[in-house]
DSSP file (Angstrom, degrees, kcal/mol; ACC not computed):
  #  RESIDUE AA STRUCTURE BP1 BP2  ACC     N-H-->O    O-->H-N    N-H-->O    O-->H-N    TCO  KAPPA ALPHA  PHI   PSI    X-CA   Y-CA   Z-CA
    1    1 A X              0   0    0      0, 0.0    31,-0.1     0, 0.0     2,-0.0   0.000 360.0 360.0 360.0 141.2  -15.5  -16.8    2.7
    2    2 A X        -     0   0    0      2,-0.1    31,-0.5     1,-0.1    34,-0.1  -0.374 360.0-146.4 -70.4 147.8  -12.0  -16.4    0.9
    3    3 A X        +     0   0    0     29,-0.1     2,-1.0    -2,-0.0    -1,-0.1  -0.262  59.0 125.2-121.7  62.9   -9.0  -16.8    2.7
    4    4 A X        +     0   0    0     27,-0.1     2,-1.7     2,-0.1    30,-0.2  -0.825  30.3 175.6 -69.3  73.1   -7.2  -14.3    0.7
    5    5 A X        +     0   0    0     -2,-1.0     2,-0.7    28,-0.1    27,-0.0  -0.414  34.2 142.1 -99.4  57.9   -5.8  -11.5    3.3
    6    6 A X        -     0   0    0     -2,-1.7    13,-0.3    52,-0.1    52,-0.2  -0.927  50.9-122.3 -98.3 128.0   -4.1   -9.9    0.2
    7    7 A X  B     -A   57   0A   0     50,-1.0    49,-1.8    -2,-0.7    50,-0.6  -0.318  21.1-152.1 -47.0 133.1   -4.2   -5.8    0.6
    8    8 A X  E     -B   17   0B   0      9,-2.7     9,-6.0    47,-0.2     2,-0.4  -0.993   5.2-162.9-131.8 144.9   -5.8   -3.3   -1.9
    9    9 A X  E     -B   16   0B   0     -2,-0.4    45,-1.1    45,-0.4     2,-0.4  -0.764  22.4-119.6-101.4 137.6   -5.1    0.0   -2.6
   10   10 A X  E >>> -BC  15  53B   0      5,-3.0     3,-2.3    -2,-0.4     4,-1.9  -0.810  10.3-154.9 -89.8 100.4   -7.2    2.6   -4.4
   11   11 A X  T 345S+     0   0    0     41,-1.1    42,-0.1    -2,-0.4    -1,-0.1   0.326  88.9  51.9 -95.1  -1.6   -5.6    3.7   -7.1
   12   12 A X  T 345S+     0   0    0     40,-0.3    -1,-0.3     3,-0.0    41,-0.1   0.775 132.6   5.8 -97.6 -15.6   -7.6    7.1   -6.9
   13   13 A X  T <45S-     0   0    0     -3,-2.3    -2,-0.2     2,-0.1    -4,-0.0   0.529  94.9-122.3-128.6 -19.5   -7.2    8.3   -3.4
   14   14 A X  T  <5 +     0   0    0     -4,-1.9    -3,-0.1     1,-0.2    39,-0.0   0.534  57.5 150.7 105.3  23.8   -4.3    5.3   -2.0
   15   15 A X  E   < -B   10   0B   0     -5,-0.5    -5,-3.0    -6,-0.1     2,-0.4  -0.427  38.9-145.8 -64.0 175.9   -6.7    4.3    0.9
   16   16 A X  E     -B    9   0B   0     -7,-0.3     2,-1.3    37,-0.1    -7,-0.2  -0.981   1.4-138.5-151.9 130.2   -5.7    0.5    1.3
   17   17 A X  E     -B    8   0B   0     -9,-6.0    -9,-2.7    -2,-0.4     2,-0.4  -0.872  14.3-163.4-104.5 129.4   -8.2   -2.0    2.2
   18   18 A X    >>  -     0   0    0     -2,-1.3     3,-4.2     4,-0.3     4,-2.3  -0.899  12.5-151.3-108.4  79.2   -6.9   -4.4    4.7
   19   19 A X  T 34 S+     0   0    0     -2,-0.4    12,-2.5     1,-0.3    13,-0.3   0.708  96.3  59.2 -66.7 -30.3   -9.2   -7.9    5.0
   20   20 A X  T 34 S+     0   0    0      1,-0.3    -1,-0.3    10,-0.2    10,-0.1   0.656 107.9  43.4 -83.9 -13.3   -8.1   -8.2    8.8
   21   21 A X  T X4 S-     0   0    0     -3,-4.2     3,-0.8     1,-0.2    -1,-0.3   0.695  92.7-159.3-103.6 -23.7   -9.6   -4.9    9.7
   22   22 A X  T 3<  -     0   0    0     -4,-2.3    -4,-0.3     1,-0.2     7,-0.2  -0.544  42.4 -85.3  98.9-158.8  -12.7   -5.6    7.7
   23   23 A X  B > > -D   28   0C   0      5,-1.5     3,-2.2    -2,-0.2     5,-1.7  -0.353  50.0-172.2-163.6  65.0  -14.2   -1.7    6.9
   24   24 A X  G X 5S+     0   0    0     -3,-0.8     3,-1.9     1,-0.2    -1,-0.1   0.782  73.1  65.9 -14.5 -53.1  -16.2   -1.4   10.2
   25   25 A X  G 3 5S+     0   0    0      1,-0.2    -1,-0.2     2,-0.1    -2,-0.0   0.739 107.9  38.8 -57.6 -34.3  -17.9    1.9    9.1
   26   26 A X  G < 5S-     0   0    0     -3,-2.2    -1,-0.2     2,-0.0    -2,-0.1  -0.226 122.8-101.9-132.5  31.4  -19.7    0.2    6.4
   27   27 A X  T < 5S+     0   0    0     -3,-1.9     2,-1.3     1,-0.2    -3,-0.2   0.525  71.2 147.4  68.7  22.1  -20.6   -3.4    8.6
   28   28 A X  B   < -D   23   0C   0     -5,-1.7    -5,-1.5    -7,-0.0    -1,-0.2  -0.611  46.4-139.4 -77.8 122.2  -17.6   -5.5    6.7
   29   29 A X    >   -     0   0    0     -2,-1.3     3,-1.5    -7,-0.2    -8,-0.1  -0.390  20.7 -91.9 -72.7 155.2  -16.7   -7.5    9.3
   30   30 A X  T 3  S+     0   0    0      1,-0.2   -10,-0.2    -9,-0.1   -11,-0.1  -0.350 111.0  44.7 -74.2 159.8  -12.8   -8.2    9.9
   31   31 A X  T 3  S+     0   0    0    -12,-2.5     2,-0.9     1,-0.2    -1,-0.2  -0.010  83.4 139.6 118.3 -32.1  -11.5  -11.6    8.0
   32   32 A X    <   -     0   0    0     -3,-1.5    -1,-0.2   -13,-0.3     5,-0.1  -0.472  51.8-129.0 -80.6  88.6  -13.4  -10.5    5.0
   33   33 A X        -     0   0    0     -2,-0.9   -28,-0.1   -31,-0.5    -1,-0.1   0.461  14.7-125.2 -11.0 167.4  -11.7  -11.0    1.7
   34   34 A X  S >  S+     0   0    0    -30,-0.2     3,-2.5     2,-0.1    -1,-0.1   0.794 119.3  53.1 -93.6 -37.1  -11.4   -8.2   -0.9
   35   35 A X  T 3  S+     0   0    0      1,-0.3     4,-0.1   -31,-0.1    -2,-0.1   0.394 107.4  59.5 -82.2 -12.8  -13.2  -10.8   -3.3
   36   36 A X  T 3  S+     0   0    0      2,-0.1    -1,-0.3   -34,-0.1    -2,-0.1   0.552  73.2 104.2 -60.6 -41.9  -15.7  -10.9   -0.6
   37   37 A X  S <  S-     0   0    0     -3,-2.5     2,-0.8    -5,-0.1    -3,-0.1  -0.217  86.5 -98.4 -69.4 145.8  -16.7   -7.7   -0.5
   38   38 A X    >   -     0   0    0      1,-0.1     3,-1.8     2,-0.1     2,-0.3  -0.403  32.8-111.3 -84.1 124.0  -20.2   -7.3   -2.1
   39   39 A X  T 3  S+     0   0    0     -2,-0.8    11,-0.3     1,-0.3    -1,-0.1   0.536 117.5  51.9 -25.4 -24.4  -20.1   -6.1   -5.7
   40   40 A X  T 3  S+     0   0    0     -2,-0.3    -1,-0.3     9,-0.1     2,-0.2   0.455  81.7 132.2-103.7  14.4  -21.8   -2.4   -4.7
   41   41 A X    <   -     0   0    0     -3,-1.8     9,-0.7     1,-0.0     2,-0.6  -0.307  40.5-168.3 -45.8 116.7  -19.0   -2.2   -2.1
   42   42 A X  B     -E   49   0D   0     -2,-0.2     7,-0.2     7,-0.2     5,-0.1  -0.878  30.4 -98.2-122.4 143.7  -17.2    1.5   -2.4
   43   43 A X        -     0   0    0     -2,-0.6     4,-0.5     5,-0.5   -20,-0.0  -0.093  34.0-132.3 -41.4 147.0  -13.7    2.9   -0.8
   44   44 A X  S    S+     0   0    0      2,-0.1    -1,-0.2     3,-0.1    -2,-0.0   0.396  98.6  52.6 -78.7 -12.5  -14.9    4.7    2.1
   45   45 A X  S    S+     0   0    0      3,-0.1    -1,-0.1     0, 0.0    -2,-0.1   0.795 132.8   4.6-113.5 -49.4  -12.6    8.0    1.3
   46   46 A X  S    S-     0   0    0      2,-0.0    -2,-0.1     3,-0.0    -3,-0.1   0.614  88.2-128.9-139.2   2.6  -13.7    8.5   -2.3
   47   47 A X        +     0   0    0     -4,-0.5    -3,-0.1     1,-0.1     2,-0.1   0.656  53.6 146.1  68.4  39.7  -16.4    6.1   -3.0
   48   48 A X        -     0   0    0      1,-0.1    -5,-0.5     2,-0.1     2,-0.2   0.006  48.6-109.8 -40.5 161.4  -14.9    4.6   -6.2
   49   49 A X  B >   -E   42   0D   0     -7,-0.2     3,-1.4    -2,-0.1    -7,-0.2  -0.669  32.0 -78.5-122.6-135.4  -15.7    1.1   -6.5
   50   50 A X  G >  S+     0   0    0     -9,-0.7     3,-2.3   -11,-0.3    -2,-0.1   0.933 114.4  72.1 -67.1 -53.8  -13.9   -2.1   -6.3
   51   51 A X  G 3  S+     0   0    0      1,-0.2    -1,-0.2     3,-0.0    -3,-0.0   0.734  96.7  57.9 -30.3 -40.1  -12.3   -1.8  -10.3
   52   52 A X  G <  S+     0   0    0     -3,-1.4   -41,-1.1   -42,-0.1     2,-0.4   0.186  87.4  86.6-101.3  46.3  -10.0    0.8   -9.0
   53   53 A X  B <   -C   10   0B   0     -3,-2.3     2,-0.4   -43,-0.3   -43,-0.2  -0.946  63.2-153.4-109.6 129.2   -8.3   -1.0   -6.3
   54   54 A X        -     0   0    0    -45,-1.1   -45,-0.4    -2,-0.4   -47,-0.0  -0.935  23.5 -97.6-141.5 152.1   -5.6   -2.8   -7.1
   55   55 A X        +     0   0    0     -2,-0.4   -47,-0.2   -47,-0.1   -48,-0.1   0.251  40.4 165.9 -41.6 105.4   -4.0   -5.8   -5.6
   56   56 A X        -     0   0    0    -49,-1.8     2,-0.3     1,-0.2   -48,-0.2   0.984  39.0-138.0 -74.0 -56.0   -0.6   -5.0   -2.9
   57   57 A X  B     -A    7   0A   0    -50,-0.6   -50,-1.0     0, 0.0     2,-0.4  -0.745  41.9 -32.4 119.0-178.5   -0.2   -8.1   -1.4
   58   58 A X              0   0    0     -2,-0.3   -52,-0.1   -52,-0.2   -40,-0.0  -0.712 360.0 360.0 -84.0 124.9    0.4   -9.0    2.2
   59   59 A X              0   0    0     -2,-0.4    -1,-0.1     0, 0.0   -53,-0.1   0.535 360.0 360.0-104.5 360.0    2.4   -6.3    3.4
């Protein structure tokens, strides 16, 4: 596992993926890199996938 905790945004609806809350709803557990997430991972609000998030940083 990466220890990246860098933020991503989706640059179509602005949900923000957060590695220390993980994306419960869809069993990522928290701690869990964005580089982590597995490749057919999609935002949870508009079910894009990972190519249109892009990197905030630790906010």
């Amino acid at each position: 596992m990466s220890k990246n905790q860098d933020k991503y945004r989706c640059e179509v609806c602005g949900y923000e993926y957060d590695p220390a809350i993980g994306d419960p709803e869809n069993d990522i557990e928290p701690g869990t890199a964005f580089e982590d997430l597995p490749d057919d991972w999609l935002c949870p609000l508009c079910h894009v996938g990972k190519e249109r998030f892009v990197n905030i940083g630790v906010e």
